[in-house]
C-alpha positions in Angstrom: 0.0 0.0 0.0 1.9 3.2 -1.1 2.0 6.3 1.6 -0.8 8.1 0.7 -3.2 5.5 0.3 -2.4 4.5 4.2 -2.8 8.3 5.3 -6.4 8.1 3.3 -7.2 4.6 5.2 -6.2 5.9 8.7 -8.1 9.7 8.1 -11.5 7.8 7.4 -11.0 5.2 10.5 -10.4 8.4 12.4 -13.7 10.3 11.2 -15.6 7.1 11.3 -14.6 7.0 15.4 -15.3 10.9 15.8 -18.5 10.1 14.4 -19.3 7.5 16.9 -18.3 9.6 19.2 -20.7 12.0 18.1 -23.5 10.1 17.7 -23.1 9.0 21.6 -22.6 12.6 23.3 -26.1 13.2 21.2 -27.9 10.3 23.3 -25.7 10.3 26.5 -25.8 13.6 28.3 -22.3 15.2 28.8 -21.5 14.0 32.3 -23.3 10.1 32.1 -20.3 9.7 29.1 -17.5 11.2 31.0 -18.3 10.6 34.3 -17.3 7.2 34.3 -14.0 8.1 34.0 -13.6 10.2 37.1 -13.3 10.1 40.6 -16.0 12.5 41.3 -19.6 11.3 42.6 -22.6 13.6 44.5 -25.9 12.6 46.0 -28.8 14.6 47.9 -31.1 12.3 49.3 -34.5 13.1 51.2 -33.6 12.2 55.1 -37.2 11.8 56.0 -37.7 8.6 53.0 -34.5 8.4 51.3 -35.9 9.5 47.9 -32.7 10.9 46.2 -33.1 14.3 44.7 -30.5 14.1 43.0 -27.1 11.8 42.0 -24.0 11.3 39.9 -21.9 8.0 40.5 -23.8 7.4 43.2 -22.3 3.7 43.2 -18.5 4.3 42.3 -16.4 3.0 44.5 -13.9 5.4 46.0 -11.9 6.5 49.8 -14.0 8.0 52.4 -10.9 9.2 53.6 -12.0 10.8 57.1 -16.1 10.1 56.2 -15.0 6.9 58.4 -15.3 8.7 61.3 -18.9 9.0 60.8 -19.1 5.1 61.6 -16.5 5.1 64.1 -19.0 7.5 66.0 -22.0 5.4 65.0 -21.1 2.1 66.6 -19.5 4.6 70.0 -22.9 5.7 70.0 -24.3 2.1 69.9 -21.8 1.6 72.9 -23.6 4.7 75.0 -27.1 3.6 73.6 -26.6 0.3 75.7 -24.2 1.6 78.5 -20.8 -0.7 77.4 -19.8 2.7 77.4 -20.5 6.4 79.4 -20.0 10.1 78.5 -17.3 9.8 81.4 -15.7 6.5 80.8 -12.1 7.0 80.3 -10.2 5.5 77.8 -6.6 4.4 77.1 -3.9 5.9 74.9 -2.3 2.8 73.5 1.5 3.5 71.6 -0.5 2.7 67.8 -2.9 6.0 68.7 -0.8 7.9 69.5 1.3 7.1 66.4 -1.4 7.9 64.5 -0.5 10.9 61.2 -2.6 13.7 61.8 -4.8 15.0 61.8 -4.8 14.3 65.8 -5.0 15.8 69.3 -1.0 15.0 69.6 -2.4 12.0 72.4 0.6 10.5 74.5 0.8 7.0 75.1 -0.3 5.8 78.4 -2.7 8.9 78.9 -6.4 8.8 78.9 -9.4 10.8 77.2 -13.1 10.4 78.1 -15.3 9.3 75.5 -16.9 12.8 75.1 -13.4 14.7 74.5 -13.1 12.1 72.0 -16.2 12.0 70.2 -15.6 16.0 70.2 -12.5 15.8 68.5 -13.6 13.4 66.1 -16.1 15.7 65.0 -14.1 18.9 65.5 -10.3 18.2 64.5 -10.9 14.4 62.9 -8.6 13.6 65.4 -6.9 10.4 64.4 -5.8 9.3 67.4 -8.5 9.3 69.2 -10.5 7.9 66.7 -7.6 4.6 67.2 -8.7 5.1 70.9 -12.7 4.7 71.0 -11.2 2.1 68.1 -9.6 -0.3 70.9 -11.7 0.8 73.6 -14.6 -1.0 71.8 -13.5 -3.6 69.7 -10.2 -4.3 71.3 -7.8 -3.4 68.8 -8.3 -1.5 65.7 -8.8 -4.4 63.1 -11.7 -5.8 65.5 -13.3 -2.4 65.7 -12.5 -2.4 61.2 -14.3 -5.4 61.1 -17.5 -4.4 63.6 -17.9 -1.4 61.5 -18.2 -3.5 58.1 -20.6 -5.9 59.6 -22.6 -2.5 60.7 -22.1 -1.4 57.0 -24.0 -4.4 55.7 -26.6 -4.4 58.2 -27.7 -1.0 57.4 -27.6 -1.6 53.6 -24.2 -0.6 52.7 -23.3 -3.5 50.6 -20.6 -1.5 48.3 -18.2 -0.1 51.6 -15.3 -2.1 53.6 -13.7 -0.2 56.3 -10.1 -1.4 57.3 -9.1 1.4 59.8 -11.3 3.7 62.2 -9.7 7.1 60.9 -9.9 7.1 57.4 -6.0 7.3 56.9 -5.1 5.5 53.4 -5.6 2.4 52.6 -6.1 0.3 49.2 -8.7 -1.9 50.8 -10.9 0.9 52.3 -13.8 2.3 49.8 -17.2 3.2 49.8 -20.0 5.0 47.7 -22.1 8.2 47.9 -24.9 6.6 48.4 -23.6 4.4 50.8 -22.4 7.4 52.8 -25.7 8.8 52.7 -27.3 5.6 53.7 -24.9 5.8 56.9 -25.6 9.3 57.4 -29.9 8.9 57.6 -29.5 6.2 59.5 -27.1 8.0 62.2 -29.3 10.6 62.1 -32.0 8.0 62.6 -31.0 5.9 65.0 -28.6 8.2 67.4 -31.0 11.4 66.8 -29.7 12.3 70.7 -25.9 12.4 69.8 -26.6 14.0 66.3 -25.9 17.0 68.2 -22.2 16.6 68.1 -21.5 17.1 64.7 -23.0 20.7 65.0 -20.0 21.8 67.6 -17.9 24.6 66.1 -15.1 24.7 68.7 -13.9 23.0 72.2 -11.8 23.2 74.8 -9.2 20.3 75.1 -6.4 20.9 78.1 -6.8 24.5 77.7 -6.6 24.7 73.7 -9.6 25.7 71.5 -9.8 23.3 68.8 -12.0 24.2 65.7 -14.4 22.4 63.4 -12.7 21.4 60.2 -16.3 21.8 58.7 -16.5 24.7 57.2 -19.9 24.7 55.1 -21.8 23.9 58.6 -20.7 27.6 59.8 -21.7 29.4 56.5 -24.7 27.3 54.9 -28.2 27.9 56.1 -29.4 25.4 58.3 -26.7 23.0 58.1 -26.0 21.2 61.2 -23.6 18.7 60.8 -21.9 16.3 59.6 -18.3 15.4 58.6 -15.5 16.6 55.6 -12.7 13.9 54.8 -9.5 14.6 52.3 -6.9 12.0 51.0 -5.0 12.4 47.6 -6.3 9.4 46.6 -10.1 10.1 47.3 -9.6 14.6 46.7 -12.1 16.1 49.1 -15.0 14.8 50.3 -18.2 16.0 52.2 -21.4 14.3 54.2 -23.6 17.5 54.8 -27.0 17.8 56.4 -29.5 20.7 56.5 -33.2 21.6 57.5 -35.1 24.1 56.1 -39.2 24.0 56.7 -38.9 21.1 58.4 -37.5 19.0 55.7 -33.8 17.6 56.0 -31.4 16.9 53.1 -28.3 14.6 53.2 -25.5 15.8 50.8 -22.5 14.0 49.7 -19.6 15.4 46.9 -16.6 13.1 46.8 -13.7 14.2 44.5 -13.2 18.2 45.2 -10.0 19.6 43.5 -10.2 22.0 46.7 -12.0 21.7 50.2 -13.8 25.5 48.7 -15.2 24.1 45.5 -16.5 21.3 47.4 -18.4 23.2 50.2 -20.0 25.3 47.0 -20.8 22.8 45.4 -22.2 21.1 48.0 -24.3 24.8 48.8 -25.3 24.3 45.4 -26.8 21.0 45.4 -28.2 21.8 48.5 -30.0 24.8 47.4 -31.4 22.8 44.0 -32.3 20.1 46.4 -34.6 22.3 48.5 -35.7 24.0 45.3 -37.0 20.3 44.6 -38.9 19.6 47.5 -39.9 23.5 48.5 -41.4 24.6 44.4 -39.7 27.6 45.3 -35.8 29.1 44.7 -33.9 28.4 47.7 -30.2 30.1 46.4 -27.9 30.7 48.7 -24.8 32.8 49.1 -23.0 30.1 49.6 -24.1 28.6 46.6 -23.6 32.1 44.5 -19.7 31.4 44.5 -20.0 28.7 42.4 -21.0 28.4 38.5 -24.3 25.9 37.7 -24.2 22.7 36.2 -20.6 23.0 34.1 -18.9 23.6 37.1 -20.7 19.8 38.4 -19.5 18.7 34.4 -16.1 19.7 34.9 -15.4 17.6 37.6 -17.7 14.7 36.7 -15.5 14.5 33.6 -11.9 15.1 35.4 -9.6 12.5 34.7 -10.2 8.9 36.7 -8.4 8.2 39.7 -9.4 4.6 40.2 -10.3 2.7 43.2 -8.0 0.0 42.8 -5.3 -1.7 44.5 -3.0 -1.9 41.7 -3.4 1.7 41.2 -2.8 3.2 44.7 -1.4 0.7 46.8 2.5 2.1 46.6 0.9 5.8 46.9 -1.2 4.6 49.9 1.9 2.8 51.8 4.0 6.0 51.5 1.3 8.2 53.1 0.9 5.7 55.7 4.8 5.5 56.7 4.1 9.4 57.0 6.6 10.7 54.4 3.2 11.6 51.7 2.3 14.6 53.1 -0.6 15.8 51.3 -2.1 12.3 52.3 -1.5 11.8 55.4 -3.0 14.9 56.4 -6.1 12.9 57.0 -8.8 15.5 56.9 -7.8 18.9 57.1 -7.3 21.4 53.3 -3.5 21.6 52.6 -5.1 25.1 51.0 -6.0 25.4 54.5 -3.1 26.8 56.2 -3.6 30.9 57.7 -2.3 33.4 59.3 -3.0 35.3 62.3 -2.1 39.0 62.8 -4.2 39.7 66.2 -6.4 38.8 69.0 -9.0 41.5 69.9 -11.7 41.8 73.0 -13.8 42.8 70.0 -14.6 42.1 66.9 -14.4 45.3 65.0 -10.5 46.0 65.5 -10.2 42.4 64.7 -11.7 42.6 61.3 -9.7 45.9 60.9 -6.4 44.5 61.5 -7.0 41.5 59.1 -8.3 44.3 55.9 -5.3 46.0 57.1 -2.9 42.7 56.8 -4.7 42.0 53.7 -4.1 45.4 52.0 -0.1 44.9 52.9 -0.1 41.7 51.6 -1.2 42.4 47.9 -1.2 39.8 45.8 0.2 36.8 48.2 -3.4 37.2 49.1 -5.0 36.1 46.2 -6.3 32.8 47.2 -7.1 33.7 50.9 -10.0 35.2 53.2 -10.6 36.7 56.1 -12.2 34.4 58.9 -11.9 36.1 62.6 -12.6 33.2 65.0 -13.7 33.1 68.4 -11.3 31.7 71.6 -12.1 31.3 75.5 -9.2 33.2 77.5 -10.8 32.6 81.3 -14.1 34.8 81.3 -13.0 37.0 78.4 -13.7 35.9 74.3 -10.8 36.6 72.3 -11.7 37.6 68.3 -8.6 36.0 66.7 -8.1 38.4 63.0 -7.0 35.2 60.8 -6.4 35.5 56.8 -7.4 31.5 55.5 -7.2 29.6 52.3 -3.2 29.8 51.8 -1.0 26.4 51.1 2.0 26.2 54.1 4.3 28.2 51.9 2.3 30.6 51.2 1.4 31.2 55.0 5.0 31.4 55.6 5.9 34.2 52.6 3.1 36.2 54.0 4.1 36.4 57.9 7.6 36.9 56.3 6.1 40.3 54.2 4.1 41.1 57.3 7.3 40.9 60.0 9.4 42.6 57.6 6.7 45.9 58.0 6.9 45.2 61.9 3.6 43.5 62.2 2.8 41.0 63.8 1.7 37.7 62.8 2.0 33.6 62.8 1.4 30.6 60.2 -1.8 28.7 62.0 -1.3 24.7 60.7 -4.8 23.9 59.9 -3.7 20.1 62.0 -2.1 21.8 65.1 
């Protein structure tokens, strides 16, 4: 076959592919044929009946990365619900929790926590450690408590999820689905309706520190009230959200967030169409308003695949684990979630003016970043801390740098101290 009669073959096998190609994104909409490619998945489900409002890879199998913790709680609360454990029982700080990568509470072996401070910091810092001690308090050691929380998976219909660890720190063998996580979710919210009031704590006090909720959304998104954000590399970042409005309550879930921001938008998003649903009237948000509409949601359902599979992630998974991955063994917390923080006021107005002020002197190494004055105990007195957010580690650092070099104050705040 001379040259150019090859080059004729191979241009009309390449048309006759583009136009099966085509003909398919005619009959498939744009994210049902590229979706199944990525990591990404999203589902709002009616609480109340479990009618699902809306869903997108509802059933790919993926990391629930610190979502785990929502079934570590579940099965402490079954300990409470028939008294194997109390509020006040203390519990022991073996040498594996305290090993644990953080996030954590920085536990030392030997020590003990009650069952309350840990079930706060679960839901607060997605403390790994103590999520390794409620682990071995109940099921003896860690892979007894894995298994329990399987065999609670498949009792409450979660046929597609296998837990292997009670943190949600990396590993091959540990996947689950939206809507699994949203079957888990209703039926926490279900079944421990009297300890559902944990995941709404914003902040703590653990020996004299003031620990934070990692959830973010829950502070800024009308009537959320819970329940838990998780991040590994392998997974990106992933949300279980909750919210009431006129008496109806909606479960989210978004796995697969580029960033911890798009996700909580996204999730506002879904949320808001969600209640648009089941109200007949528009429900939009400001939360919500950040985001674009439904080619933002195409974007990611189309990103390139990150696969649930051992053969893909196991060497990734075993390096985070031995703690040298950083941006996976972070466990929970943003790696875009580093800040800085350039006051503490008796007030909040100098606080909020110090921040603008930092912000102003910072320029453009502000680009990513907003301003989020928090709230600390300090005896009787609240403290308004004036904190710019959303920066990686080095960018926190190249900020304080600018800011000491004008003789201001300031210091990084590690979103997993």
């Amino acid at each position: 076959m001379t040259l150019a009669r090859r080059a004729t073959a191979l241009f009309i096998r390449l048309a006759s592919v583009a136009c099966v190609s085509l003909a398919l994104g005619a009959v498939f909409p744009f994210h049902s044929a590229r979706a199944a490619e990525s990591r990404y998945a999203s589902i709002i489900v009616d609480a109340e009946d479990g009618s699902i409002l809306s869903q997108v890879n509802p059933d790919r199998r993926t990391y629930p990365a610190s979502l785990t913790k929502i079934m570590t709680l579940f099965l402490v609360f079954d300990a409470l619900e028939t008294e194997r454990l109390r509020l006040n029982t203390m519990l022991s700080v073996s040498k594996h929790a305290a090993a644990q990568s953080p996030s954590k509470l920085g536990l030392k072996p030997d020590s003990r926590i009650t069952v309350e401070d840990a079930v706060l910091a679960l839901v607060t810092r997605s403390a790994n450690d103590a999520a390794v001690v409620v682990a071995e308090g109940i099921g003896g050691t860690e892979d007894g408590f894995a298994a329990m929380m399987t065999r609670k998976a498949r009792a409450l219909g979660m046929h597609q999820t296998v837990f292997q660890n009670a943190s949600g720190l990396p590993d091959p063998d540990q996947v689950t689905t939206a809507r699994d996580m949203a079957t888990l979710a209703r039926a926490l919210i279900r079944t421990h309706g009297r300890y559902y009031h944990y995941f709404s704590t914003r902040e703590f006090t653990y020996n004299g520190q003031a620990i934070t909720t990692h959830n973010r959304l829950m502070l800024r998104y009308p009537g959320a009230d819970g329940i838990k954000t998780g991040y590994i590399h392998a997974s990106g970042f992933n949300l279980v959200s909750s919210a009431m409005r006129d008496g109806r309550r909606l479960i989210g879930v978004v796995f697969g967030g580029d960033t911890a921001g798009w996700r909580d938008r996204h999730m506002a998003q879904l949320l808001d169409k969600g209640f648009a649903q089941v109200s007949g009237y528009d429900v939009r948000s400001a939360a919500a308003d950040q985001i674009g509409d439904d080619e933002e949601e195409a974007k990611m359902a189309a990103a390139p695949a990150r696969p649930a599979t051992r053969t893909a992630t196991s060497v990734r998974m075993k390096v985070a684990r031995a703690g040298r991955g950083r941006s996976d063994a972070v466990g929970d917390a943003d790696p875009v979630s580093w800040g800085i923080q350039v006051g503490a006021y008796t007030s909040l107005k100098p606080a909020k003016s110090a921040a603008v002020a930092a912000m102003k002197k910072l320029g453009g190494l502000v680009a990513p970043a907003t301003i989020d004055v928090d709230t600390a105990k300090a005896g009787k007195h609240t403290l308004y801390r004036a904190r710019i957010v959303g920066f990686t580690e080095d960018q926190a650092r190249a900020a304080c740098k600018r800011l000491e070099r004008a003789k201001k104050d300031c210091r990084v705040v590690n979103p997993n101290a």
